[in-house]
N, C-alpha and C positions, 0 to 999 in steps of 0.2 A: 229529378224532373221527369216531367214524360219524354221528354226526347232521348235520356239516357237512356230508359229503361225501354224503349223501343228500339234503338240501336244495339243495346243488349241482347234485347229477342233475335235480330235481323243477324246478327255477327253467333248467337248458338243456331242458328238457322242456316248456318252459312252463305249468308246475301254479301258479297265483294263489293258492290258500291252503295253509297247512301249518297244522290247527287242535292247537297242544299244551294247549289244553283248561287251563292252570294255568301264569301268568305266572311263574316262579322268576328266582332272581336270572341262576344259570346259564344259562338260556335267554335269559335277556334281555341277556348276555356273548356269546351266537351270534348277536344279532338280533331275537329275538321282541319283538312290541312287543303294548300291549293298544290293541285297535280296538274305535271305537263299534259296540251292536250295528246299529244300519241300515249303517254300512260293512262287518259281518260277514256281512249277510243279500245285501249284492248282488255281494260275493266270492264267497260259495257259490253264488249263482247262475249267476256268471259263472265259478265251477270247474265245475259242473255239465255247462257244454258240453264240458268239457274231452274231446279222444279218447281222452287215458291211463282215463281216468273209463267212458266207453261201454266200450273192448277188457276192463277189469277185467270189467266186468259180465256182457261174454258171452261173456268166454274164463273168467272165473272165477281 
């Protein structure tokens, strides 16, 4: 599907989070797991640095 194959790019691109906001069963048949929040708050910190994250922001 397209979400595999996007999370495939995002994961050789090295992007640490992919937040889909709503555990379904489906998603959770691709992978998605539910993380504590102090292990969701030092992912996003740690996506934060990410440079796919900086070029979004100031290439737009």
């Amino acid at each position: 599907t397209a979400l595999v194959a996007l999370v495939a790019l995002l994961d050789a691109a090295g992007v640490v989070l992919f937040d889909v906001q709503w555990t379904t069963e489906h998603l959770k048949s691709l992978g998605a797991v539910d993380i504590t929040r102090d292990s969701y708050l030092r992912l996003l910190k740690e996506a934060q640095k990410s440079p796919i994250l900086r070029q979004t922001e100031t290439h737009g």
